[in-house]
C-alpha positions in Angstrom: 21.4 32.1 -55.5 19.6 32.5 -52.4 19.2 30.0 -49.4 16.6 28.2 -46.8 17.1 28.3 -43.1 15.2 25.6 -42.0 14.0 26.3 -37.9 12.7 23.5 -36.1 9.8 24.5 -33.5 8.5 21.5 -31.9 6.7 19.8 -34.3 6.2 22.7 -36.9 9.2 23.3 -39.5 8.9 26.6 -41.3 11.2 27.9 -44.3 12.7 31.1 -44.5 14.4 32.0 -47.9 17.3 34.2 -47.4 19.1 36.3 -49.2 22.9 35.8 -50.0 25.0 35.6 -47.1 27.1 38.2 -48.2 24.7 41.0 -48.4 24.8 43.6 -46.3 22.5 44.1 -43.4 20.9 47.7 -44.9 20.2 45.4 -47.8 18.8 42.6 -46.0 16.6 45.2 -44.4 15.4 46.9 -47.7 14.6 43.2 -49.1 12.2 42.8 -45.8 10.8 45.8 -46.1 9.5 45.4 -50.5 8.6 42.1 -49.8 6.2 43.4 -46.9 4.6 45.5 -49.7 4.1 42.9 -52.2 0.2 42.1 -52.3 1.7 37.7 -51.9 0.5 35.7 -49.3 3.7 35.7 -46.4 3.9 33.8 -43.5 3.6 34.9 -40.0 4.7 33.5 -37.2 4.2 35.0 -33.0 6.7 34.4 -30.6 5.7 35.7 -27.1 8.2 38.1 -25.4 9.2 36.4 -21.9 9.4 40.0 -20.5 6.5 41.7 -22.0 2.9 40.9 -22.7 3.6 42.1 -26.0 4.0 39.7 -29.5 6.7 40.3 -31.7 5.9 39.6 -35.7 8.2 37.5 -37.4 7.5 38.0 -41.5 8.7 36.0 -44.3 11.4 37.8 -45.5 13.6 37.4 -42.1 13.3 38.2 -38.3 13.0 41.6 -36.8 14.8 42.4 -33.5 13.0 44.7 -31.1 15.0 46.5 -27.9 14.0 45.5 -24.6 14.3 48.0 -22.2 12.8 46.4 -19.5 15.2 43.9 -17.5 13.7 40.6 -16.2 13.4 40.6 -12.8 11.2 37.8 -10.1 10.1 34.4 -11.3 9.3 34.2 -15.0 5.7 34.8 -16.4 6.1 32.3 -18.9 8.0 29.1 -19.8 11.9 29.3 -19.8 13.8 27.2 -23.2 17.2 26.0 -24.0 18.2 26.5 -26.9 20.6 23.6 -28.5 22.9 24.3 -31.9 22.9 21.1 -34.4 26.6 20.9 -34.1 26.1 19.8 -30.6 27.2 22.2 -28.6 24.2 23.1 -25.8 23.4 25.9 -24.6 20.5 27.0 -21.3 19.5 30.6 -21.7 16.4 32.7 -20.7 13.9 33.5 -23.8 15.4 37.0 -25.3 14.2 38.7 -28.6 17.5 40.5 -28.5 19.4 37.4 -29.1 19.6 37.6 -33.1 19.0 35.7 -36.3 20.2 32.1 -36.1 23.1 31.5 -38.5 22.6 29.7 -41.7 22.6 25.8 -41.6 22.2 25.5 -37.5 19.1 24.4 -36.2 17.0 25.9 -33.1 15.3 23.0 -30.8 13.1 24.6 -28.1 12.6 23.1 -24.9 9.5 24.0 -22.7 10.7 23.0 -19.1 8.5 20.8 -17.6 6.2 22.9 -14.4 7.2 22.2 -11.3 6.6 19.2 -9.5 6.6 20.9 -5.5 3.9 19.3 -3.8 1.0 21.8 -2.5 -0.5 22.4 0.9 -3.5 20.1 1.5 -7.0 21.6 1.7 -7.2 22.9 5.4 -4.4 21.4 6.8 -3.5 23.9 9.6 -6.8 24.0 10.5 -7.2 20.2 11.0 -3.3 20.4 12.8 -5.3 23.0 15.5 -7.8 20.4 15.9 -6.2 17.6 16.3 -3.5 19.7 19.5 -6.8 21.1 20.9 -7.8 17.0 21.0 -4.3 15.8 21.9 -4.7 18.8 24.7 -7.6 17.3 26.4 -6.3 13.6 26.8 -3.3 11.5 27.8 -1.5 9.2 25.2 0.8 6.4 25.8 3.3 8.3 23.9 3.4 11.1 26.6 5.1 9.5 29.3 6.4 6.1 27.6 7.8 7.1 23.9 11.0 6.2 23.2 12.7 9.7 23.5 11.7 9.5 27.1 14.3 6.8 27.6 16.7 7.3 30.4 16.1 11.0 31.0 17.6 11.1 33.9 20.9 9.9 32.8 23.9 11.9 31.6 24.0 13.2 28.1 25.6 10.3 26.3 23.9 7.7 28.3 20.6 9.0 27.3 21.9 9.0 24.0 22.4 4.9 24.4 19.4 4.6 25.8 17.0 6.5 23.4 18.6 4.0 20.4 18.1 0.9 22.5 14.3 2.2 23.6 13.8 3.0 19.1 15.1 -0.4 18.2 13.0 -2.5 21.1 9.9 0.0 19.7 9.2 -2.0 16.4 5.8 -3.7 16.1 5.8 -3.0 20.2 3.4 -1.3 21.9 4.5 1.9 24.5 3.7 0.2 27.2 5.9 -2.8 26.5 9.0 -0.9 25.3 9.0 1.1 28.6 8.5 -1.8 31.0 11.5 -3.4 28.9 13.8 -0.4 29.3 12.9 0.1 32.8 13.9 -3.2 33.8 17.1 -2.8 32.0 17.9 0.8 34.2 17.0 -1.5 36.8 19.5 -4.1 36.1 22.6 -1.2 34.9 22.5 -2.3 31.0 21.5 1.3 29.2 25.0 1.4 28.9 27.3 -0.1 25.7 29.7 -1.4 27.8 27.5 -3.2 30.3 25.5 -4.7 27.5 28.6 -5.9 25.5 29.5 -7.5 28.8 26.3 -9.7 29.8 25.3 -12.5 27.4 22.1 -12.5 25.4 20.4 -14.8 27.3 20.2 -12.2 30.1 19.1 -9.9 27.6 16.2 -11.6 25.9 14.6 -12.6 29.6 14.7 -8.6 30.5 13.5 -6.8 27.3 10.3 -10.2 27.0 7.7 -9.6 26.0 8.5 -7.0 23.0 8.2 -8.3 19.5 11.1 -10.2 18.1 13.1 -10.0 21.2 15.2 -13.1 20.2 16.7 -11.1 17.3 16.6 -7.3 18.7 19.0 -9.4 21.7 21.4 -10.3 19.1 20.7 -6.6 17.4 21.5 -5.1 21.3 24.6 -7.1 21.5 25.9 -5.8 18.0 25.1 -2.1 18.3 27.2 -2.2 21.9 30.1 -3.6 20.6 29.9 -1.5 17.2 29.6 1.7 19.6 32.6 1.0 21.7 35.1 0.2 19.2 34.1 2.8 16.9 32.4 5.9 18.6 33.8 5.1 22.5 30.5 4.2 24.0 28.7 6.8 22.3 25.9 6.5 19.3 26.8 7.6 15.7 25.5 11.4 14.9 24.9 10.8 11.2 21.7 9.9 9.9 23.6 7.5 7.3 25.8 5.8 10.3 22.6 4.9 12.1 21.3 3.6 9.4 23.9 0.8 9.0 23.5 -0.6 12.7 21.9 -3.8 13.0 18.2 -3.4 13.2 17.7 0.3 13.1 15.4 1.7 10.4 14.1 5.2 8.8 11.8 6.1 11.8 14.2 5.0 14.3 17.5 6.8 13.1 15.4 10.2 12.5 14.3 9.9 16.0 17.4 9.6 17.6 18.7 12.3 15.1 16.0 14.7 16.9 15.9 13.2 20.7 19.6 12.3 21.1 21.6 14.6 19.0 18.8 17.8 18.5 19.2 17.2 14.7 16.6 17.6 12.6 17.3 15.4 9.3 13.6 14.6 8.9 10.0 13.4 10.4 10.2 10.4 11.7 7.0 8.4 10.3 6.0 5.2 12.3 2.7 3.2 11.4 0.5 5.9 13.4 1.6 9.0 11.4 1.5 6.8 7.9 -1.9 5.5 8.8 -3.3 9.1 9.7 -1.6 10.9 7.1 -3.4 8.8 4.1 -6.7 9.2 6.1 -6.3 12.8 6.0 -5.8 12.9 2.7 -2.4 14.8 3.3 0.4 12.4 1.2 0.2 10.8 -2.1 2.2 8.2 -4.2 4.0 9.2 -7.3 2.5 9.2 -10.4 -1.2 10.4 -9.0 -2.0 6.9 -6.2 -4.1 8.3 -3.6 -2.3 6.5 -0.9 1.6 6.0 -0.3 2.1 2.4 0.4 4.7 1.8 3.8 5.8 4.5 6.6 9.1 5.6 4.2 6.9 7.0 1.0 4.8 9.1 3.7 7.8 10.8 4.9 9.1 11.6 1.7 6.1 12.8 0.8 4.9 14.4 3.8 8.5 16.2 4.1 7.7 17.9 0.5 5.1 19.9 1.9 4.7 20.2 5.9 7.3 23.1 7.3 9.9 22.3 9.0 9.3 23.7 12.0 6.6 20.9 12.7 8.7 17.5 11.9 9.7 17.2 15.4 6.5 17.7 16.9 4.3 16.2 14.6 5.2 12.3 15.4 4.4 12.4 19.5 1.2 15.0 18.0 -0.5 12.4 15.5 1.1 8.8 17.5 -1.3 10.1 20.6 -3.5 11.0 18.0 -3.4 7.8 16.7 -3.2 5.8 20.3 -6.3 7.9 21.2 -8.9 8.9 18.5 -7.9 7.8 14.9 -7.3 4.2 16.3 -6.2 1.1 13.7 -9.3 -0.5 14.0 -12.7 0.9 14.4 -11.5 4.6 14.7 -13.8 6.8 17.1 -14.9 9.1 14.3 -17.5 10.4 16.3 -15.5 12.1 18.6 -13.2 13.7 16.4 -13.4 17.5 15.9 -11.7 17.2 12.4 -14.1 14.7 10.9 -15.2 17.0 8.9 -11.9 17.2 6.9 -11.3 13.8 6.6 -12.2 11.8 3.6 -12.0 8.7 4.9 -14.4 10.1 8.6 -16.9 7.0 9.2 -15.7 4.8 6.3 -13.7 2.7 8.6 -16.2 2.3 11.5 -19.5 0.9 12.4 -22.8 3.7 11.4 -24.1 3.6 15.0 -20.9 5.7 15.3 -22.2 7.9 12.8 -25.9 8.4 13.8 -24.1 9.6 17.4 -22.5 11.8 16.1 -24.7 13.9 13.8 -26.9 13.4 17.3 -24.2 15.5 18.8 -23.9 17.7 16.2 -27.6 18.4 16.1 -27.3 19.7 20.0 -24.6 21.8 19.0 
């Protein structure tokens, strides 16, 4: 009696008839070798080697086994599978044409692992990161002398600490300007400090840190962070990302920056509406699934973060914020100005074409 071994690939089931299972292997091999020579029509099947360029013939009578000499060595040139046994047991390996016949009854399942989803560099990204330095260079930005990590920098270590958090969560929808009058009138007053602010009531509050947005609420936040920072980290701010994250009122942006400005950890970028808006304008960060444009300041991080080095996610908020203050503005953005225009995709599309015709006029004297 003889026997089928039924191998699954894919979608493709072939049928090998084997001899008896008790037969030796010289006879197994003589078997191959008369059936070779028999003028029938066999069945051939290429498996590529995963460590040579080289196919290996698989013939109808059974599967021949060929030495590798050469050990595998760097990435793989080709796909890696993992090969799973019907009776459930699983097992990941690297493709190997040493790794003999399958047994009789068990079926082989091949797995192509899916290619890697890294993101890649965008087209001309460190050229239009020169530009936009040699632009940032020229020309003062709000976020030079009034961003939040400029908050109480003349105070002692873990005062400045305080500080910086209160200056991130007084930041939201409020401009520079605003956020830095409201801390300065706080220094002013001797309430950059937990314990002060736990003291004073929130009316006090609210009329000092007026006109930023939400002050109502960010008074109450104020009050809440104090008190949370005395009884649990003696005056001092949390130095996890995920502790900052669970004070009242303190989001993504705000807990990254104060991981870089207050503790000199960098956890990640911190991504406020400048860097998300300039980041889609470039071109530079994606949705999943293929969107051109990520949808709220968080998605740009994450996807900015798969790319950028790390060496650049301090610098690159106060680098595209100015930017952004400056040049790439929300509305009506001076496109004729900019020295990267020419790798933007979305140059002129948001402004008015008198903008344009000045500046292929400047171009043309160039």
């Amino acid at each position: 009696m003889s026997q089928l071994l039924f191998i699954n690939y894919s979608r493709v089931t072939f049928a090998v008839r084997m001899s008896k299972a008790t037969c030796s292997s010289k006879r197994l091999k003589s078997n191959i070798e008369s059936r070779i020579s028999e003028p029938k029509p066999e069945l051939c099947v290429y498996a590529r080697k995963r460590t040579t360029n080289r196919y290996e013939e698989i013939r109808g009578g059974g599967f021949k086994a060929e030495p590798v000499d050469q050990k595998p060595c760097g990435l793989p040139d080709i796909e890696e599978f993992a090969y799973k046994i019907s009776n459930g047991s699983c097992q990941s390996e690297k493709s190997n044409a040493t790794s003999g016949v399958p047994s009789v009854g068990s079926t082989v399942a091949i797995a192509i692992k899916p290619e890697s989803t890294a993101a890649k560099f965008p087209a001309n990204w460190e050229k239009v990161l020169e530009g936009i330095c040699n632009m940032r260079s020229s020309e003062d930005a709000p976020v030079d002398s009034m961003g939040c990590e400029k908050a109480g920098c003349s105070l002692p270590p873990k005062e400045r600490r305080f500080a910086v958090l209160i200056s991130s969560l007084l930041s939201s929808q409020t401009k520079d300007h605003v956020t830095h009058g409201a801390i300065q009138r706080l220094l002013q007053k001797g309430l950059l400090a937990a314990e002060e602010i736990d003291k004073v009531d929130e009316a006090t509050i609210k009329s000092l840190i007026y006109p930023v947005g939400f002050y109502s609420r960010k008074a109450s936040n104020m009050k809440k962070i104090a008190n949370i920072c005395l009884t649990k980290y003696d005056g001092d701010i949390p130095s996890s990302l995920e502790e900052l994250l669970s004070l009242p009122g303190i989001g993504p942006k705000m807990a990254h920056l104060v991981m870089n400005a207050g503790w000199n950890n960098v956890q990640g970028i911190c991504v406020d509406t400048h860097v998300h808006r300039i980041c889609n304008r470039l071109g530079w960060v994606s949705r999943p699934g293929g969107k051109p444009k990520t949808s709220n300041p968080e998605e740009t991080r994450e996807a900015l973060q798969l790319w950028l080095p790390k060496e650049e996610w301090v610098s690159i908020n106060p680098l595209l914020v100015g930017f952004g203050q400056t040049i790439c503005t929300p509305l009506r953005p001076r496109c004729g100005v900019c020295k990267v225009s020419d790798f933007c995709p979305a140059a002129f599309k948001e402004t008015n074409p008198q903008s344009k015709v000045k500046a292929s006029g400047r171009k043309d004297k160039h």
